[in-house]
N, C-alpha and C positions, 0 to 999 in steps of 0.2 A: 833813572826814570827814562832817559831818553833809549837805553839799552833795550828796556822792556819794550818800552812801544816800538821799539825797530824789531822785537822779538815776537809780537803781536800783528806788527803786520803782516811778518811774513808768513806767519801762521796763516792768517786770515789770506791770502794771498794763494798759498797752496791749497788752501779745502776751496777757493774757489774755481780753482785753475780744475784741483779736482773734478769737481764738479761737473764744470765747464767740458773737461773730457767725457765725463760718464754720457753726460747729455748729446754731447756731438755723436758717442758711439752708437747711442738708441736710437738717432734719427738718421743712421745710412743712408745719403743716398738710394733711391731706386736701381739705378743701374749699379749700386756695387754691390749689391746684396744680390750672392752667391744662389742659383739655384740647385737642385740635388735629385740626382739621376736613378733611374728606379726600372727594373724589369716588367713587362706585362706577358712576357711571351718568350720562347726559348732562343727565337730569331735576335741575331746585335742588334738587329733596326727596332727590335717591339721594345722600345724604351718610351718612358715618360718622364719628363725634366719640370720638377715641382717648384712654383716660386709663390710663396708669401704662406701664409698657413691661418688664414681667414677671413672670411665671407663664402658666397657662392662659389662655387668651380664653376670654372670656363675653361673651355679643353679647345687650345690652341694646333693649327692642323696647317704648316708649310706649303709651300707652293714648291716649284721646282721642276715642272713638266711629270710628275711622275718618277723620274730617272735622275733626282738629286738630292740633297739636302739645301735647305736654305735655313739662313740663321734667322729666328723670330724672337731671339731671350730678349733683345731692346724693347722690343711691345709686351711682350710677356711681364718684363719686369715692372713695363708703365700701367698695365691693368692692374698685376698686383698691388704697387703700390698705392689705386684707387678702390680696395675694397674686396678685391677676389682673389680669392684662390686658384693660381693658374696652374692649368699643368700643359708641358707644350709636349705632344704628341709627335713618336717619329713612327713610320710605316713602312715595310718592304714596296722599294723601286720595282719600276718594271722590268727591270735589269735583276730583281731575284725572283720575281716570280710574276704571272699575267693576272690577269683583271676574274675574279673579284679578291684577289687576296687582298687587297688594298680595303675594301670596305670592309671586308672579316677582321682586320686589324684594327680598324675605327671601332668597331662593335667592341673588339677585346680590351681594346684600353677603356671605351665608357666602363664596362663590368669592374674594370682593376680602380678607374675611379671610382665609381658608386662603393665598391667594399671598401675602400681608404674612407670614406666622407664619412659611410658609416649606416646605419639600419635608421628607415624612415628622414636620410637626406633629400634635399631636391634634387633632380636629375641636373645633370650638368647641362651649362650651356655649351654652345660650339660656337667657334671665329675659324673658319679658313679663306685663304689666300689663293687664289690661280688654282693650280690642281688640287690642293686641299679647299679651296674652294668648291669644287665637284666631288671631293667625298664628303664635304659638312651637308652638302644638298642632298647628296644620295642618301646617306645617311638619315637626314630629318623626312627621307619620305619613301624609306625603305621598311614596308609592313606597316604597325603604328606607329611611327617615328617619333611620337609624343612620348611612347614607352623610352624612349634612350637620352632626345634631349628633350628640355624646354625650350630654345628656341637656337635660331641658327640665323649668326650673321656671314655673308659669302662678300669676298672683295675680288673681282672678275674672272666668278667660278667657271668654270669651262662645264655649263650643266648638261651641255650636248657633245660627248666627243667625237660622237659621225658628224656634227656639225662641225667643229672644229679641222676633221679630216677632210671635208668639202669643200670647206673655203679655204685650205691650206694644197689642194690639186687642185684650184681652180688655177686658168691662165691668167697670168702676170698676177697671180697672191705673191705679198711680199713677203721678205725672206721669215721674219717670226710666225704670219702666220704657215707659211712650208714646214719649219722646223716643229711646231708644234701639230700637226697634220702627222706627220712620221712620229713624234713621240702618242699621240693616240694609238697609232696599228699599233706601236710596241705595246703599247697598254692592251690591247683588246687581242695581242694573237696571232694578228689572222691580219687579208687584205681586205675590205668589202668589195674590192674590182670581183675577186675571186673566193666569195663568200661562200661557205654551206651554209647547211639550215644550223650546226651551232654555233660557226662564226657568226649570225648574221642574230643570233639567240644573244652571242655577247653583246657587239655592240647595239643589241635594243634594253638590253640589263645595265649597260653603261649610263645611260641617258635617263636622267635625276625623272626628267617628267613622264617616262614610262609608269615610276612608281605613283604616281601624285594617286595622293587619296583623300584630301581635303580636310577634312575637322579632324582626322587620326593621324594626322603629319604636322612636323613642328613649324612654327611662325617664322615668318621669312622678312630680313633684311637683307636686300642684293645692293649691289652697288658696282655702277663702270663705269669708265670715261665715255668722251665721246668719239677718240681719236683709238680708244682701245684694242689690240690687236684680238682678244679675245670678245669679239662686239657684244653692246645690250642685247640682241636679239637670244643671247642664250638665256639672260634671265627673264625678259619678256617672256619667251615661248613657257618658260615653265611658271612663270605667276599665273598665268593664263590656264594652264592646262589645272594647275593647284587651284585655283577660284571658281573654275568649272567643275572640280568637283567640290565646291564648300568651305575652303580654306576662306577664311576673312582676313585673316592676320598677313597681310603680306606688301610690305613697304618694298619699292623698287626706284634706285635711283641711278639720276645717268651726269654724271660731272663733268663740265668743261674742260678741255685740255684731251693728254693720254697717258695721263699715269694707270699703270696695271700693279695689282696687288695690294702688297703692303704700303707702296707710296701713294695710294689714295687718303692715305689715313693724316696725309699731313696737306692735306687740299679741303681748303673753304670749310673750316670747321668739322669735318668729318668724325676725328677721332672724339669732337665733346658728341656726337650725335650716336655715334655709336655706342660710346661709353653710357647715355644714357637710354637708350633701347636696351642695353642689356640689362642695366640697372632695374628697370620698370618691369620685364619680363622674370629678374628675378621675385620682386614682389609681387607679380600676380601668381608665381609657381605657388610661391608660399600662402597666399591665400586662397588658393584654390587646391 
């Protein structure tokens, strides 16, 4: 008797253990679940790196000045694991090619999204960072921007880059904003000292509120420190210009401190606030 029950428990002891593993493996971790890389474009850079594989898309867009890549899979992987389907978005630097190829790559990964998600999806949402911050803007108000996303959160988009070139040559601008100044001209081409009429066509093409077209352009979340090397004045100037012409949807906030980017996401609540403007914008896509 005593044989069997020591043969019983350990029976009972391995289908729990069992178990106990099946269970552990279904609930990976967010950061260790793997995302998986995918072509949109002939370019190495037209890649999209897919994580989670249900709810809305939100199409994640790097920061970097233009001229790098930055790592986003740790946010990537923390939306997915609240409900989206992320895919994180990489784009030709200004080092393979000038301005606008960068927005024509934005355009070409929404299209590679939208046919993944499938006939009669919601448009995807957009989150960019510093320079992908300035293409989620350009993008949400480039033609009918509503056409591509539903809405657009920007964390200290650089929505001006003559603006960012002027206060980066202004006397005694400190060294981020200088360096970010030279990374614009690389973006647009050209000098504005020594502008023609198509340099001077780019950088007004570059500049998010050139496009503003108001109730045909997508909903706006900005967000920047106060200490920010990329200052509020860029997303001021362009909620302003977007409300003037009928945009209503457009939240702008400006945070204590001077976190730039992705590390605003982890100041005074932000990333639950974020998390839930996209949430809400995905339910009015769907109901409307």
């Amino acid at each position: 008797m005593t044989v069997r029950r020591t043969l019983l428990a350990l029976a009972l002891c391995g289908t729990l253990l069992s178990s106990s593993a099946a269970a552990e493996a279904s609930h990976t971790p967010a950061r260790e679940q793997p995302g998986r890389a995918y072509s949109y474009g002939p370019h190495p850079r037209q890649t999209v790196t897919v994580y989670g594989a249900r709810g809305p898309a939100l199409v994640v867009l790097h920061g970097g000045s233009w001229a790098r890549d930055t790592d986003w899979s740790g946010p990537a992987r923390w939306f997915a694991a609240r409900g989206f389907t992320v895919y994180e978005a990489d784009y030709r630097l200004s080092s393979d090619a000038v301005w606008s190829a960068q927005r024509a790559d934005v355009l070409a990964a929404l299209r590679w999204v939208a046919r993944r998600e499938g006939p009669g999806a919601a448009r995807p949402l957009l989150l960019g960072s510093s320079a992908g911050g300035h293409l989620a803007v350009s993008v949400g108000a480039y033609g009918d921007g509503r056409a591509y996303t539903r809405g657009v959160v920007a964390l200290s988009p650089v929505a001006s880059p003559y603006r960012a070139w002027r206060d980066g040559t202004a006397p005694g601008a400190p060294a981020q904003r200088r360096a970010l100044a030279r990374a614009a001209k690389r973006l647009a081409g050209c000098d504005p000292d020594r502008a023609g009429r198509v340099c001077w066509e780019r950088w007004g093409d570059l500049a998010a509120a050139s496009h503003a077209s108001g109730a045909r352009d997508a909903p706006l979340y900005l967000v920047h420190s106060e200490g920010d090397f990329v200052p509020p004045a860029h997303s001021a100037d362009l909620a302003a210009a977007q409300r003037r012409a009928g945009l209503r949807d457009v939240t702008v906030r400006t945070l204590p401190g001077a976190s730039h980017g992705g590390p605003l996401l982890k100041e005074r609540g932000l990333a639950a606030d974020v998390l839930r403007w996209l949430r809400d914008h995905a339910r009015t896509s769907r109901d409307n």
